[in-house]
SERO-4910 file (N, C-alpha, C, O; in steps of 0.05 Angstrom, whole numbers):
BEGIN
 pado doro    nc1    nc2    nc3   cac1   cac2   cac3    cc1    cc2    cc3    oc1    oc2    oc3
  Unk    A   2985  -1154   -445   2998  -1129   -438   2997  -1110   -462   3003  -1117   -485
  Unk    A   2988  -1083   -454   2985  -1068   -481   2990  -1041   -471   2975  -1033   -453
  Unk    A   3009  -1026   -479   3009   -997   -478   3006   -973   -496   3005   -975   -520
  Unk    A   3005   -954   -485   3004   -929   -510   3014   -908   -497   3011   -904   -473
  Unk    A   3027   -891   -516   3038   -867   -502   3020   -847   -505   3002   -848   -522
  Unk    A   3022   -823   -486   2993   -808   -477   3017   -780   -482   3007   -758   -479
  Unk    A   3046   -780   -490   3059   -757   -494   3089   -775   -490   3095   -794   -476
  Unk    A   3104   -759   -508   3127   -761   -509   3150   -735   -513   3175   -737   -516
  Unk    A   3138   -717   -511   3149   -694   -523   3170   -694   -487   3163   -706   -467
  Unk    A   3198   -674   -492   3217   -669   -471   3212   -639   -461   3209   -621   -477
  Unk    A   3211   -633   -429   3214   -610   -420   3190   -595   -425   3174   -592   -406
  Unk    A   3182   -582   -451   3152   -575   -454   3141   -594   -483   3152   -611   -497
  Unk    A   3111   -581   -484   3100   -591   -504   3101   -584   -527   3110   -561   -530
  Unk    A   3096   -593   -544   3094   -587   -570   3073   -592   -581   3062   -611   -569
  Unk    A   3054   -582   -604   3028   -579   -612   3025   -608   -623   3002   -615   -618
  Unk    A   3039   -625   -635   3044   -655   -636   3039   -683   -613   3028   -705   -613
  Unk    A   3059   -663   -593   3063   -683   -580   3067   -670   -547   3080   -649   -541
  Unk    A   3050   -691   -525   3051   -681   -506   3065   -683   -487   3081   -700   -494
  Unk    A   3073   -676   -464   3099   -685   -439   3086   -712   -430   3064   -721   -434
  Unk    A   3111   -724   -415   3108   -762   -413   3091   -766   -400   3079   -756   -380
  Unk    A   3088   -785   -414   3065   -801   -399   3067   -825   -411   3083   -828   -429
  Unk    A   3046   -853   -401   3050   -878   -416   3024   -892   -399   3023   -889   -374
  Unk    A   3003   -906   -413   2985   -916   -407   2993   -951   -407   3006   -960   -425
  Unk    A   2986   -964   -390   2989   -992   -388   2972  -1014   -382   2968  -1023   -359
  Unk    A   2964  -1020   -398   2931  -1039   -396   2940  -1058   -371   2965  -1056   -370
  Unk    A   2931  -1075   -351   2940  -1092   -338   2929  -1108   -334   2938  -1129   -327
  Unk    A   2890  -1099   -337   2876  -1121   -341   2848  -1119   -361   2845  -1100   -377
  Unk    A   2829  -1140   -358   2806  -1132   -376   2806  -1099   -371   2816  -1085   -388
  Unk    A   2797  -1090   -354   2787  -1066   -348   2812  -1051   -334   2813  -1027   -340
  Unk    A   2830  -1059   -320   2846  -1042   -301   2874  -1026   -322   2880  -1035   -344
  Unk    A   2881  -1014   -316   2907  -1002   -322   2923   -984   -310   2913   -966   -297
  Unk    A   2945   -985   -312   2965   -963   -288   2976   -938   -301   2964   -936   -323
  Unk    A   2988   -924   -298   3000   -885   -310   3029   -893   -311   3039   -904   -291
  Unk    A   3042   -889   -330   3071   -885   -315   3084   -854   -320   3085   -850   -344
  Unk    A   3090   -838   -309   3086   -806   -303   3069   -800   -312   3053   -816   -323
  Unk    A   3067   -768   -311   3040   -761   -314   3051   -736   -316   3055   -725   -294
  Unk    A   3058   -720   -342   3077   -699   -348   3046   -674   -341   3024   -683   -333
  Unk    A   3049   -646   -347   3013   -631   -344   3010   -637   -374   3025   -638   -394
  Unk    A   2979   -642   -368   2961   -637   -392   2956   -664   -394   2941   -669   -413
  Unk    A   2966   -691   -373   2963   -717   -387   2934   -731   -380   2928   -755   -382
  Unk    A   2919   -711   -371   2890   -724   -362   2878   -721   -382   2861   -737   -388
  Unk    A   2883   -694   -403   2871   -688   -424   2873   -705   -449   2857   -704   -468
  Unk    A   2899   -725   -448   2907   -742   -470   2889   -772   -458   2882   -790   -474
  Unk    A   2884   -774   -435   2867   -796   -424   2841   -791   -440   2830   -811   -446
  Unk    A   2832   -774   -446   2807   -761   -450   2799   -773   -470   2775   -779   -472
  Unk    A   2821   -783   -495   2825   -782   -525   2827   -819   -523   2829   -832   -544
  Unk    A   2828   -832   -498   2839   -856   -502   2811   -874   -480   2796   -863   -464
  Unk    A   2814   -906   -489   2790   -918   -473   2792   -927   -450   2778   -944   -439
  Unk    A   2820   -908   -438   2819   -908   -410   2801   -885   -388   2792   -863   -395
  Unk    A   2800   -898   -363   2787   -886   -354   2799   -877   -323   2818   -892   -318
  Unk    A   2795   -857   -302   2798   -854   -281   2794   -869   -264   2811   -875   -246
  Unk    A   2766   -882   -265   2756   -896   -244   2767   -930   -242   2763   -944   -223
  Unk    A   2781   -939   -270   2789   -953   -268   2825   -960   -258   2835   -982   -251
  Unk    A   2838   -933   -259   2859   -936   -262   2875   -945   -222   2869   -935   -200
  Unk    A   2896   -969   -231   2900   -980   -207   2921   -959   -187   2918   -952   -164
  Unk    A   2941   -953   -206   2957   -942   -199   2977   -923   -215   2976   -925   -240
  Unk    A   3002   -895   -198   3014   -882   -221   3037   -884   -206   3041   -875   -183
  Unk    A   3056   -900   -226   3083   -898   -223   3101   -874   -239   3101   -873   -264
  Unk    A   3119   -850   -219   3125   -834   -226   3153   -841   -230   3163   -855   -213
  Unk    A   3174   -831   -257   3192   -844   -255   3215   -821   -230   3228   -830   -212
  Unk    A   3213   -792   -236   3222   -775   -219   3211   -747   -214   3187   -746   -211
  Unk    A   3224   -726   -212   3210   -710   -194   3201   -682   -217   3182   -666   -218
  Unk    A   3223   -686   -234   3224   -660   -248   3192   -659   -267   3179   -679   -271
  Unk    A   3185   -635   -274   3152   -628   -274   3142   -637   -306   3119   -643   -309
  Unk    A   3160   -638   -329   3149   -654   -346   3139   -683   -339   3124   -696   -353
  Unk    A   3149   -691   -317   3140   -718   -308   3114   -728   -292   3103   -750   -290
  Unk    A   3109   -699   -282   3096   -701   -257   3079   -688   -249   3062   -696   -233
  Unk    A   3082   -653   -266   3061   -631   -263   3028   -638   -261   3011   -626   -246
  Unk    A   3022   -659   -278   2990   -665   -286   2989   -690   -265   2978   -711   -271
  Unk    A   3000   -688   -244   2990   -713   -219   2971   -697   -199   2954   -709   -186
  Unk    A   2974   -672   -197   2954   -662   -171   2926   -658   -194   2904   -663   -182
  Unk    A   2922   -652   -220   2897   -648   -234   2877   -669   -246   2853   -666   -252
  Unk    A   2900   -698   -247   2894   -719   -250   2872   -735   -226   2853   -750   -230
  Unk    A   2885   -727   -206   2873   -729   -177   2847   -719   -169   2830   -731   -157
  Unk    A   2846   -698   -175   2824   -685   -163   2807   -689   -188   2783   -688   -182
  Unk    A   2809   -691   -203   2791   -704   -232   2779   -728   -226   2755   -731   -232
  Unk    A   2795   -750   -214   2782   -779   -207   2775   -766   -196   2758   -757   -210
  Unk    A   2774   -745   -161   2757   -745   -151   2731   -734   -151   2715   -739   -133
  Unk    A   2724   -714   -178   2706   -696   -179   2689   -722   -195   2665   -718   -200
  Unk    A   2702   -750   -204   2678   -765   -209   2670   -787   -189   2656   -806   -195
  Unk    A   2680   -783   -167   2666   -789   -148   2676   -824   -137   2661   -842   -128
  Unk    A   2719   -825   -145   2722   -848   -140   2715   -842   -116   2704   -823   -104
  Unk    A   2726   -870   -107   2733   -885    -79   2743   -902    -75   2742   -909    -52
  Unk    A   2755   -917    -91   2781   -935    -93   2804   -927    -87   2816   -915   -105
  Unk    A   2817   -929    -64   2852   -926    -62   2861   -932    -89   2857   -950   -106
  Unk    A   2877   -906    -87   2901   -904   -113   2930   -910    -99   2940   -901    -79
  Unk    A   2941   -926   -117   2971   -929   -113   2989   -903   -127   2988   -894   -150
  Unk    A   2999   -898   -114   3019   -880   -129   3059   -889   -126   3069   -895   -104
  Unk    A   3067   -889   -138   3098   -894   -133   3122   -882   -142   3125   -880   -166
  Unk    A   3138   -874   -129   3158   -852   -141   3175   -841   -118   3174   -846    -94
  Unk    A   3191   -825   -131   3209   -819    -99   3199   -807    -77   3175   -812    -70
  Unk    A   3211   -794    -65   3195   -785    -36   3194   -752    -43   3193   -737    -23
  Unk    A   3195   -743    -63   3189   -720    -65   3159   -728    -76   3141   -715    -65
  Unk    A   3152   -747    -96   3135   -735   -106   3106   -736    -79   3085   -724    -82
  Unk    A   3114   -749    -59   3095   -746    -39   3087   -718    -22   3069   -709     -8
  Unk    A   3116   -710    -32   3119   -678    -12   3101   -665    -28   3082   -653    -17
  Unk    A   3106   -665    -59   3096   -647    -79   3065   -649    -78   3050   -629    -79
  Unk    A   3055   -683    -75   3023   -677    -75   3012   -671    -50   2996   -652    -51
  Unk    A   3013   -678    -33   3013   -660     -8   3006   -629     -4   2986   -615      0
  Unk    A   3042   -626    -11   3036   -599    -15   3015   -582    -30   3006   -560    -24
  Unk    A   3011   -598    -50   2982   -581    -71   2958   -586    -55   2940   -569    -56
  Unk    A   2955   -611    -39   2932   -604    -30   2925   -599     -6   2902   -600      2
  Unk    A   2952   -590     11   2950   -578     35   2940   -539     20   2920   -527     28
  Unk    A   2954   -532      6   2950   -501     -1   2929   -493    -23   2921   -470    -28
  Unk    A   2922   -525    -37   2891   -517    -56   2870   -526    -42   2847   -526    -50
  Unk    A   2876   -534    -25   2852   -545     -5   2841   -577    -19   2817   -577    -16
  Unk    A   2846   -594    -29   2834   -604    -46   2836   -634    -32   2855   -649    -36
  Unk    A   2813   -640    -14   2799   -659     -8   2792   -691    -28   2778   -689    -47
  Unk    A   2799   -709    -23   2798   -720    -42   2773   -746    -27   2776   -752     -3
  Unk    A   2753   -758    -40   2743   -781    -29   2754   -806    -26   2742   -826    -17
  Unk    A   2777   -805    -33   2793   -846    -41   2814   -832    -23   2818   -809    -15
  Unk    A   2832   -866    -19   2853   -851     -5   2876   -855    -30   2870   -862    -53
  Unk    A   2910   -849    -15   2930   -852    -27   2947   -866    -14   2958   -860      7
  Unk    A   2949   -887    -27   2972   -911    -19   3007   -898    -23   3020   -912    -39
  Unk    A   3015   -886    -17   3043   -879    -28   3065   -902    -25   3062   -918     -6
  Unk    A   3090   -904    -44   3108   -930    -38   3127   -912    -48   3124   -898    -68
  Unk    A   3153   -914    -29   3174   -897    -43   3199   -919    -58   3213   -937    -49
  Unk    A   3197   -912    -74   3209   -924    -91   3243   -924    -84   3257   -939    -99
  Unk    A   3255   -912    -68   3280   -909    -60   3275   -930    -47   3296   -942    -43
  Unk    A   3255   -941    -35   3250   -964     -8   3256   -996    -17   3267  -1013     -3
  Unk    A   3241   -998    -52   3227  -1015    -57   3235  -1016    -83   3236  -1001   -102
  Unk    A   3243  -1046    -77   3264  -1050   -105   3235  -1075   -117   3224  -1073   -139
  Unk    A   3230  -1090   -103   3213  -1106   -120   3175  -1094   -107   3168  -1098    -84
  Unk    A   3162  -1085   -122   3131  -1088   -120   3122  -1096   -124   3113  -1095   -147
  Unk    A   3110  -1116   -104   3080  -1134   -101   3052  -1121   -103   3035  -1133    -90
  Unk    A   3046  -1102   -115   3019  -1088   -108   3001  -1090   -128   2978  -1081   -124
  Unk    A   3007  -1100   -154   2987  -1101   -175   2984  -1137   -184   3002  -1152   -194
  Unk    A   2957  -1143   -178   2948  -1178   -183   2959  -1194   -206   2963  -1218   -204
  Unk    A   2966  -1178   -230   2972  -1177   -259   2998  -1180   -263   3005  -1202   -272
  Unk    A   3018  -1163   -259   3044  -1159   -259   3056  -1158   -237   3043  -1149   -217
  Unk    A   3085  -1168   -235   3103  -1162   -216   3123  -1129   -220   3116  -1122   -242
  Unk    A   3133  -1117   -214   3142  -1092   -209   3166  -1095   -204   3171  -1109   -184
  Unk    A   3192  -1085   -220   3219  -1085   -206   3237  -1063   -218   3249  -1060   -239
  Unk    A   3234  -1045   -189   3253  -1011   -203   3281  -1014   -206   3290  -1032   -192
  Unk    A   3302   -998   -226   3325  -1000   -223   3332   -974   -223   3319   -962   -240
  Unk    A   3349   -958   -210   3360   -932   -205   3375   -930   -234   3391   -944   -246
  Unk    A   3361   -907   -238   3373   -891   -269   3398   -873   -254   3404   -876   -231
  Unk    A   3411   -852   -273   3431   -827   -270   3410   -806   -289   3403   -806   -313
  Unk    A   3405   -788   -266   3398   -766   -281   3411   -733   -251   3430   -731   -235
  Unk    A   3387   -715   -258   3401   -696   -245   3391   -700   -214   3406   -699   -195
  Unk    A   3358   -705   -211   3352   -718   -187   3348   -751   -189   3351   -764   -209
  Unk    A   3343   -760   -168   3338   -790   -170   3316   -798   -185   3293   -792   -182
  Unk    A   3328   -816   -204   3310   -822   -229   3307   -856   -224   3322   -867   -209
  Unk    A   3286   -870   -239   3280   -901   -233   3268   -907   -255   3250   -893   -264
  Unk    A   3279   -932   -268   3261   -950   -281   3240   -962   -275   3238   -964   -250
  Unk    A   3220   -975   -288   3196   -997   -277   3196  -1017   -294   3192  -1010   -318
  Unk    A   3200  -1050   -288   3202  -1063   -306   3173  -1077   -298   3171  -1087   -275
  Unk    A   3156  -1078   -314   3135  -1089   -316   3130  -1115   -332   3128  -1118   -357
  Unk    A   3126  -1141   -305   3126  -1174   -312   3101  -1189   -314   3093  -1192   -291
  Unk    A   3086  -1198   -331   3064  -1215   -320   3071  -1239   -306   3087  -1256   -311
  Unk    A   3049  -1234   -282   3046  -1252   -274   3044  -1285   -274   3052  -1304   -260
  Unk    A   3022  -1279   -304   3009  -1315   -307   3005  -1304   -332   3000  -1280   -334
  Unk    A   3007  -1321   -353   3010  -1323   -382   2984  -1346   -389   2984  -1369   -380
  Unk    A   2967  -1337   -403   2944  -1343   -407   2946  -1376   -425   2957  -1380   -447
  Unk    A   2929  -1394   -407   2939  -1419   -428   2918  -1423   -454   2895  -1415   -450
  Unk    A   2924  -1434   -480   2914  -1421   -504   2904  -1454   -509   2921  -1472   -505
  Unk    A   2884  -1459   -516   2874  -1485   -524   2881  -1493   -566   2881  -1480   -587
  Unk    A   2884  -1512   -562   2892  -1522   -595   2862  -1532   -595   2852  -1553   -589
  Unk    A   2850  -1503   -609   2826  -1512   -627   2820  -1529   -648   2798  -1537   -652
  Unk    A   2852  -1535   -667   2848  -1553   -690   2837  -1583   -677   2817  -1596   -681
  Unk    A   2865  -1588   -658   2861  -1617   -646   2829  -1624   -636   2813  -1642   -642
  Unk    A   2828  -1599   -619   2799  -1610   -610   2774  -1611   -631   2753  -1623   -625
  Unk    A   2776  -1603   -647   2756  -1599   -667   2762  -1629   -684   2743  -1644   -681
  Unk    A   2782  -1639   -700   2789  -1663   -702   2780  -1689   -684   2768  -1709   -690
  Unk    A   2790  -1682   -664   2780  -1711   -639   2747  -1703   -634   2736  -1711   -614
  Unk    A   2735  -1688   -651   2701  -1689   -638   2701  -1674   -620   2677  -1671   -618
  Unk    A   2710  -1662   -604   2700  -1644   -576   2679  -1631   -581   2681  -1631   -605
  Unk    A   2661  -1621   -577   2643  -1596   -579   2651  -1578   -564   2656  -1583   -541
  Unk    A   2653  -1546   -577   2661  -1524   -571   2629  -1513   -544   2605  -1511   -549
  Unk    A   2640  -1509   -520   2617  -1500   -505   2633  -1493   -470   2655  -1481   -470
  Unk    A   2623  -1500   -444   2632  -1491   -426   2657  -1508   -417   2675  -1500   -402
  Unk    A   2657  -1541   -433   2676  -1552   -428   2704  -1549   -441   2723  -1562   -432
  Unk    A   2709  -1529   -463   2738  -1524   -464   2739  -1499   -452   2760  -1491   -464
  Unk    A   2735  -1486   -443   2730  -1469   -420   2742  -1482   -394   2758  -1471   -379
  Unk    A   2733  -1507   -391   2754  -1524   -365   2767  -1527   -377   2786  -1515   -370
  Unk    A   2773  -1540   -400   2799  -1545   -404   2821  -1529   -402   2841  -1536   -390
  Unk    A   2817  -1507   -413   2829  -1482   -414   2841  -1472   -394   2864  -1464   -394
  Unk    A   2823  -1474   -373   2830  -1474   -345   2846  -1493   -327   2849  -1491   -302
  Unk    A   2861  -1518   -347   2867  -1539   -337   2852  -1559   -319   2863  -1570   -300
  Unk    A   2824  -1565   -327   2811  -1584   -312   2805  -1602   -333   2799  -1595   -356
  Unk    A   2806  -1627   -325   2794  -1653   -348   2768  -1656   -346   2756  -1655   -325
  Unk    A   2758  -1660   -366   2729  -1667   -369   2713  -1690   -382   2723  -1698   -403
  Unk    A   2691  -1701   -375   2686  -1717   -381   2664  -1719   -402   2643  -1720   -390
  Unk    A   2659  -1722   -434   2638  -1715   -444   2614  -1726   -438   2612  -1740   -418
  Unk    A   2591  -1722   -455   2565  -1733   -445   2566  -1762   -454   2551  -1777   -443
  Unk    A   2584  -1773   -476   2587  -1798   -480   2610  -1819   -467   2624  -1837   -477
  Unk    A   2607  -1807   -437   2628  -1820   -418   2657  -1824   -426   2672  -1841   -417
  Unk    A   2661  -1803   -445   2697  -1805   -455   2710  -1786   -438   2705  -1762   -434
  Unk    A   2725  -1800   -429   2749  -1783   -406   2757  -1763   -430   2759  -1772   -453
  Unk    A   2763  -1725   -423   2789  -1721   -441   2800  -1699   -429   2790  -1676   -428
  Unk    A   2825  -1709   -420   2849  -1697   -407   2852  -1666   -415   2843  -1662   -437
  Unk    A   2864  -1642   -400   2863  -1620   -411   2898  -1618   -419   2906  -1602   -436
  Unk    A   2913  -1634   -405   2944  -1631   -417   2945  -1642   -443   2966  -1638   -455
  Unk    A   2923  -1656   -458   2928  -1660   -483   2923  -1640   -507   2928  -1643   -531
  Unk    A   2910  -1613   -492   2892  -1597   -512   2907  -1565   -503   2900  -1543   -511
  Unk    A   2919  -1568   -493   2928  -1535   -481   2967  -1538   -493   2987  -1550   -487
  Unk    A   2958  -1519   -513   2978  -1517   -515   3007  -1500   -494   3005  -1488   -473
  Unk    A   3031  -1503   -509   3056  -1499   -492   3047  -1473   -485   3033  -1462   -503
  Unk    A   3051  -1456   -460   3055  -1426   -463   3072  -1410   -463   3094  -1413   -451
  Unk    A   3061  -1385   -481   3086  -1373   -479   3106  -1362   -453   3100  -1367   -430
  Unk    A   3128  -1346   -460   3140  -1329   -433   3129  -1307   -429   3119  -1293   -446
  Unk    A   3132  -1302   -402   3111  -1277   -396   3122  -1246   -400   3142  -1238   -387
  Unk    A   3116  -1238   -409   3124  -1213   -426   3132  -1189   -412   3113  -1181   -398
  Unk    A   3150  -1176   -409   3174  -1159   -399   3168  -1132   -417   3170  -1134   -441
  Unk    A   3159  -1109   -405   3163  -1081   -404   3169  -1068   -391   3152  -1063   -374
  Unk    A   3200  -1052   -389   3211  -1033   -382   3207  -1005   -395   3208   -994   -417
  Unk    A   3202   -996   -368   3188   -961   -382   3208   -947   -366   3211   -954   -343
  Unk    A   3221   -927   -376   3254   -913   -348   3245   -887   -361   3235   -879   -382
  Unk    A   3257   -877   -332   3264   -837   -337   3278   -836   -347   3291   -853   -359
  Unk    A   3281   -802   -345   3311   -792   -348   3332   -810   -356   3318   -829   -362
  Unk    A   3352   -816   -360   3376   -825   -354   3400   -821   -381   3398   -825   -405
  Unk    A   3420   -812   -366   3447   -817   -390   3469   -835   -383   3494   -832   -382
  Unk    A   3453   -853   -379   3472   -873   -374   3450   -903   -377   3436   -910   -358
  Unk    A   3449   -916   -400   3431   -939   -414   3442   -961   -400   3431   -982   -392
  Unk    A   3462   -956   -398   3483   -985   -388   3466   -999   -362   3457  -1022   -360
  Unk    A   3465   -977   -345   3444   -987   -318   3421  -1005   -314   3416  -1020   -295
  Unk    A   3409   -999   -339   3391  -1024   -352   3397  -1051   -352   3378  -1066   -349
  Unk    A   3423  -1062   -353   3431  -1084   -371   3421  -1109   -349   3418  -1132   -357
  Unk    A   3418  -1104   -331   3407  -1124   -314   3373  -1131   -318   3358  -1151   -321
  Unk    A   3369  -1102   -318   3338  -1113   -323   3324  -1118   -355   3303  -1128   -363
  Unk    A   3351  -1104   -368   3343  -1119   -404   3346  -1144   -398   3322  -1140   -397
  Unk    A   3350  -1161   -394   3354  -1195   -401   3327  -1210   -387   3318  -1213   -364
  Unk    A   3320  -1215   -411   3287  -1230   -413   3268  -1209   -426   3247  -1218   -434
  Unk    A   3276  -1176   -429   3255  -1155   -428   3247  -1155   -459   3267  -1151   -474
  Unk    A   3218  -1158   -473   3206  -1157   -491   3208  -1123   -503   3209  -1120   -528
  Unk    A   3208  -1106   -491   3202  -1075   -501   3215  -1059   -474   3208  -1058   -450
  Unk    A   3244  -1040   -494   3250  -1012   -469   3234   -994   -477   3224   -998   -499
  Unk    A   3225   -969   -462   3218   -947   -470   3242   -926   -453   3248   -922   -429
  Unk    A   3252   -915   -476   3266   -895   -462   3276   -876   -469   3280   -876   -494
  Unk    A   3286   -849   -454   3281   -829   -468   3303   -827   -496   3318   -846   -501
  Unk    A   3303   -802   -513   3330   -806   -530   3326   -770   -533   3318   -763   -555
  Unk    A   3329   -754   -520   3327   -731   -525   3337   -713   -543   3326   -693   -552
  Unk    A   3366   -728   -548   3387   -707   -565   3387   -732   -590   3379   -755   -590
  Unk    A   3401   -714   -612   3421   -724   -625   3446   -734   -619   3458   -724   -600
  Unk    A   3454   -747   -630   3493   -743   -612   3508   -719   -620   3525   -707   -607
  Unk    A   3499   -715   -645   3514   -686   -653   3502   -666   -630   3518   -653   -616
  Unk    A   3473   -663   -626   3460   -640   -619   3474   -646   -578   3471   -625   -564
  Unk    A   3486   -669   -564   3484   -670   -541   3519   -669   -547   3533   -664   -527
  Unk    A   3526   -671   -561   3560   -660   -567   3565   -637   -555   3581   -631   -537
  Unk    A   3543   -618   -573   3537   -590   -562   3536   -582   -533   3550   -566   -522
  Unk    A   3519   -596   -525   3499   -586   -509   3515   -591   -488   3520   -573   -471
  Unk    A   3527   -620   -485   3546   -622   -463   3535   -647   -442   3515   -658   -450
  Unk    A   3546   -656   -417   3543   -674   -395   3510   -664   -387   3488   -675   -387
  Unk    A   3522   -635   -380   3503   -631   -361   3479   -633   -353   3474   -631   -329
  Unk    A   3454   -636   -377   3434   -644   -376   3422   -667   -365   3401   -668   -353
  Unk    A   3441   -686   -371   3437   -717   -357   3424   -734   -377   3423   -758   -371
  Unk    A   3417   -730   -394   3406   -742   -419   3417   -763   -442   3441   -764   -448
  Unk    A   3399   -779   -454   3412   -793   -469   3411   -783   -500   3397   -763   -503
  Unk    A   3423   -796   -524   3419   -791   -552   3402   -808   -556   3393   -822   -538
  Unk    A   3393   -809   -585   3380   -843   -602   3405   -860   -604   3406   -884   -602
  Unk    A   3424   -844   -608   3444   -865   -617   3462   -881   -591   3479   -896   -601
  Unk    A   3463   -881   -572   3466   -893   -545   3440   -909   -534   3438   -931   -522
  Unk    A   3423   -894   -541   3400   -920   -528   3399   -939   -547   3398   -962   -538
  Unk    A   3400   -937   -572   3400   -950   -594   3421   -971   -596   3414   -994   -602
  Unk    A   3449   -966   -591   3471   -980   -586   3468  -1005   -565   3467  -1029   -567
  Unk    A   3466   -987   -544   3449  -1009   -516   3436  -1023   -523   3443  -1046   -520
  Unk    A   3410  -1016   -538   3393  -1037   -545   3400  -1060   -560   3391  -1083   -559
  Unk    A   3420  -1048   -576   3436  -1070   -600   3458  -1089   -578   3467  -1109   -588
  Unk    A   3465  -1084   -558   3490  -1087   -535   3473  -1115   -528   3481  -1138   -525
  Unk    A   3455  -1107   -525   3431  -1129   -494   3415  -1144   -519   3399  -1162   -513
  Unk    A   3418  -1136   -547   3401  -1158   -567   3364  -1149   -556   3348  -1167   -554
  Unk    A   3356  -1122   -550   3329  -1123   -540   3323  -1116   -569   3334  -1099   -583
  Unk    A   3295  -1139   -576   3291  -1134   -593   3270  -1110   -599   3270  -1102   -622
  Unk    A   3253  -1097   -580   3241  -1072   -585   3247  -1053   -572   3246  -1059   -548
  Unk    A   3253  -1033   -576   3263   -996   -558   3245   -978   -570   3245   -978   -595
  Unk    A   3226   -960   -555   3221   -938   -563   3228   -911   -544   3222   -888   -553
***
């Protein structure tokens, strides 16, 4: 599991840094979006992802730093000529919203669109790699987390041992690896539960919108390897500023994080 941020900047951009977005490797080749603030096809551009590979885009809500660069993203895969159904996921606006762009830009697309509304669908089954499980944030419209689980945790062979007991390195620790026993060319049985080591736990990323309220999390922090979430203000600067934005500080996500013992937050 590997991610990178494609923008982090709030509301608009900054010459630094771009509106959200978050790239998520999921497999050799595949990877998913999580929003897609405008301008985020152009930060794809800069990274060794690609369109034609990408499985799916989970949107966390509606508001347009999140979301603006989903109808240009679109018609981009399609001007290269996917044809793979795209998953898309997010509330039920953001279905109205792409729609809408391409009922009034005319914009034809060759693949289709899987939509899943996320108000529907608390656990998603749709990606081979990971399991999917949203939790309702507080913001000004309906906002959602995505906690992203692997599936199957890759089993890792103890090369010392086998190199010690004689094995030869070739297609047969490859079965092993795979959990099959094998038999060498000098008729020695050798077991693959002796050579695969323990595996690890399968690794937990939570990526959330909006929200001023961290607490909401606390169910899906326990087990979670990495939050991403937003921290817009200062606490002095959201002192100011007041409720109404819906936003959090560093120093509340930060607290939370210290609350639930998660050992990474960005």
């Amino acid at each position: 599991m590997e991610f990178q941020f494609l923008g982090t900047s709030a509301g608009t951009p900054t010459r630094a840094r771009n509106v959200t977005g978050l790239a998520l490797r999921t497999g050799a080749r595949s990877w998913v979006l999580v929003d897609c603030g405008e301008g985020t096809q152009h930060r794809i551009l800069r990274t060794g992802y690609s369109l034609m590979s990408l499985t799916a885009v989970f949107i966390t809500h509606i508001h347009g730093d999140h979301c603006y660069g989903l109808p240009g993203l679109l018609a981009s895969a399609g001007l290269l000529n996917r044809t793979a159904p795209l998953l898309v996921v997010g509330p039920p606006s953001v279905r109205r919203f792409v729609n809408a762009v391409r009922e009034t830009t005319e914009l034809a697309l060759p693949y289709a669109i899987d939509f899943i509304d996320v108000e529907e669908a608390m656990d998603i089954d749709a990606l081979p790699e990971l399991a999917v499980r949203t939790t309702e944030l507080s913001h000004r419209v309906p906002t959602f987390a995505y906690s992203f689980t692997e599936k199957q945790v890759e089993r890792r062979l103890d090369i010392d041992k086998l190199r010690r007991d004689g094995i030869p390195s070739g297609p047969g620790w490859g079965q092993l690896q795979a959990g099959q026993d094998i038999v060498l060319p000098d008729g020695k049985p050798v077991c693959s539960a002796d050579y695969v080591q323990q595996p690890r736990k399968p690794r937990k990323l939570i990526v959330a919108g909006d929200n001023d309220t961290p607490s909401l999390l606390a169910d899906a922090a326990a087990g979670a390897d990495v939050l991403v979430h937003e921290a817009t203000y200062t606490e002095a600067i959201l002192d100011k500023v007041g409720p109404a934005p819906m936003h959090s500080s560093a120093k509340r996500v930060a607290d939370f994080a210290r609350e639930v013992q998660l050992q990474t937050w960005c």
